[in-house]
C-alpha positions in Angstrom: -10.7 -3.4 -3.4 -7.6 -2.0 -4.7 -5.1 -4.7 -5.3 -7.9 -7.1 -7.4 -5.8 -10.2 -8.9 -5.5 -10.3 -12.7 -5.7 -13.0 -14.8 -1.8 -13.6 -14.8 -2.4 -14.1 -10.7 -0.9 -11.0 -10.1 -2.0 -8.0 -8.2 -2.4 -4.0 -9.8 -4.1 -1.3 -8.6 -7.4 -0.5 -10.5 -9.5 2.5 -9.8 -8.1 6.3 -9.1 -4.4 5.1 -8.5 -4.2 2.8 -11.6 -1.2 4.5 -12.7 0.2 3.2 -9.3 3.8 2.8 -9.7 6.6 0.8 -8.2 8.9 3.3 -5.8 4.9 4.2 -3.9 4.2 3.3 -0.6 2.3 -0.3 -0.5 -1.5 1.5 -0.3 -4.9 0.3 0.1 -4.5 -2.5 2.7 -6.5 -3.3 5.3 -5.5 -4.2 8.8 -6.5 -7.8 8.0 -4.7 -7.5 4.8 -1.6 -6.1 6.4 -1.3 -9.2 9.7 -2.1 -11.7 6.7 0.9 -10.8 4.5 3.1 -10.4 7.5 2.3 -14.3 8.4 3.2 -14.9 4.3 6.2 -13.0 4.5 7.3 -14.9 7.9 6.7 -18.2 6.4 8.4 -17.4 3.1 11.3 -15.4 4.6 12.0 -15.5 7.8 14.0 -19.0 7.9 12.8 -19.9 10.9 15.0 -16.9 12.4 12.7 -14.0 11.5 9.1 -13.2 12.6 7.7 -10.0 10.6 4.6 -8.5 12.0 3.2 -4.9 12.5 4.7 -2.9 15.2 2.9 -1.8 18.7 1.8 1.6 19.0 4.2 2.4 21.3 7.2 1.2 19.1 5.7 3.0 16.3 5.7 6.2 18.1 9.2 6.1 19.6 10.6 5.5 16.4 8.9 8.3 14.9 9.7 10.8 18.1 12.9 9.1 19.5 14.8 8.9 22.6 13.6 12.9 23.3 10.2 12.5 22.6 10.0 15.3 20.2 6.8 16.0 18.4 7.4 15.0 14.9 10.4 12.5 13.5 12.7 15.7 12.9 11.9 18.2 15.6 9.2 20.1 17.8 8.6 22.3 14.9 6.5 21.9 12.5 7.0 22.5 8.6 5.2 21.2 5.7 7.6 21.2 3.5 9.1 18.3 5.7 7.0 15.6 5.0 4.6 14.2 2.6 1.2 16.0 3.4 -1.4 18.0 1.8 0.6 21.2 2.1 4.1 19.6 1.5 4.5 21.7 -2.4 4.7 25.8 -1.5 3.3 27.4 -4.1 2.1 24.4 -6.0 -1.4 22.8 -6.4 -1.5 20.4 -4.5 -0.9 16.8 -5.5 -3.1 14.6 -3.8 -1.3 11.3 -4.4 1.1 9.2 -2.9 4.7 10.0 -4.2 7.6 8.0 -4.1 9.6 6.4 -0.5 12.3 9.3 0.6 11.6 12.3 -1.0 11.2 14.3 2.0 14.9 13.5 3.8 14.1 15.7 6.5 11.1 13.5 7.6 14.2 11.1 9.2 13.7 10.2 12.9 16.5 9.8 15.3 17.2 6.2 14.5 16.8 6.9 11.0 13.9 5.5 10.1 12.4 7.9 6.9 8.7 8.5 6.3 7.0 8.5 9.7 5.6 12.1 9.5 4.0 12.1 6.5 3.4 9.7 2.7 1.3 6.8 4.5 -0.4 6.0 8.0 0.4 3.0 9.0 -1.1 0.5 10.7 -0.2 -0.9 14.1 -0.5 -4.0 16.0 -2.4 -2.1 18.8 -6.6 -2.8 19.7 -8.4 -0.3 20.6 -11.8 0.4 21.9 -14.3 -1.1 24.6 -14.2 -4.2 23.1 -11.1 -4.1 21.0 -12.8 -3.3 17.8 -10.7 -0.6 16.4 -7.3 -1.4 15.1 -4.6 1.9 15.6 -2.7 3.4 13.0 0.0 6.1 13.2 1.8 8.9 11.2 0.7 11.5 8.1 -0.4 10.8 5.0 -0.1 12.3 1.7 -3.2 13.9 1.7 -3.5 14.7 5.5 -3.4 18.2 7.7 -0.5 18.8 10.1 -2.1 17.7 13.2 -1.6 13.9 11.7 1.9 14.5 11.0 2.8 14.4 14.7 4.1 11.3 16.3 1.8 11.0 18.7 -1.1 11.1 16.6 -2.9 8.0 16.3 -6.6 7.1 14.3 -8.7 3.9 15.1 -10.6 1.9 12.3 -11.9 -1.3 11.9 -9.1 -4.0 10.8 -11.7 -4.1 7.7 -11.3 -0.6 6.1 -9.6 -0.4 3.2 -8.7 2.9 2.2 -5.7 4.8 0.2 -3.8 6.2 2.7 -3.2 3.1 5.2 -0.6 1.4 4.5 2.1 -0.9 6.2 5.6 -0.8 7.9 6.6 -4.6 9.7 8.9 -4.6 12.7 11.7 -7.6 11.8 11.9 -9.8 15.6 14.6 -12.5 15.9 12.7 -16.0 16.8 15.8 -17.4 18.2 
């Protein structure tokens, strides 16, 4: 678990991201964890008006490729210096940990929407699977190879796993 509650009844990071701060990507949630927090966050503030929950796949991925279906957020070409992956720093040793929302401004879609190709995969409201046992998540993450960074790439896990890169993204719907 990464977000253990302290004695205060707050949450922190503990283990390799301790030093977590505040301008990173929510990390370390589970699928479970993420549709749980959007029903909190609907009850506490969506008035009545709003409904918050994790987008489809396929709203994930147009927003990432846009009205021209282009391969990643920015383009159909592909450069690491783009987005937030594991080759993002030229030159540099790589820094395998999540760095702050909007440093890469080129990893913009269409409709403006920052951060698709790369710093987080994201989970998605979308089952997968036989039997619907594998829950879909989209985009690059910090520490992932270009072939994630594309907006049509897509990963199935169980809505249990809990790992570093997956976090969340919540499409806002009007309830009346």
């Amino acid at each position: 678990m990464y977000w253990p509650p302290g004695a205060d009844g707050t949450f922190r990071v503990r283990g390799k991201f301790a030093d977590w701060r505040d301008d990173w990507p929510v990390m370390g949630v589970s699928w479970d964890d993420a549709t749980d927090y959007a029903r909190w966050l609907t009850a506490r503030a969506g008035g009545g008006r709003w409904r918050f929950e994790l987008p489809s796949e396929d709203e994930w991925e147009k927003a990432a490729r846009g009205p021209d279906g282009r391969f990643f957020p920015w383009g159909d070409e592909f450069d690491p210096t783009f987005c937030r992956m594991q080759d993002s720093r030229a030159g540099e040793q790589p820094r395998l940990q999540p760095e702050a929302f909007g440093l890469f401004p080129l990893d913009e879609s269409p409709y403006g929407l920052r951060d698709l190709g790369g710093g987080m995969r994201e989970w998605t409201a979308t089952f997968s699977g036989a039997q619907g046992e594998w829950r879909i998540s989209k985009g690059g993450s910090w520490s992932g190879p270009p072939p994630a960074c594309r907006g049509s790439a897509r990963h199935g896990l169980k809505p249990s796993t809990v790992h570093a890169i997956y976090g969340l993204r919540f499409a806002a719907r009007r309830t009346r």
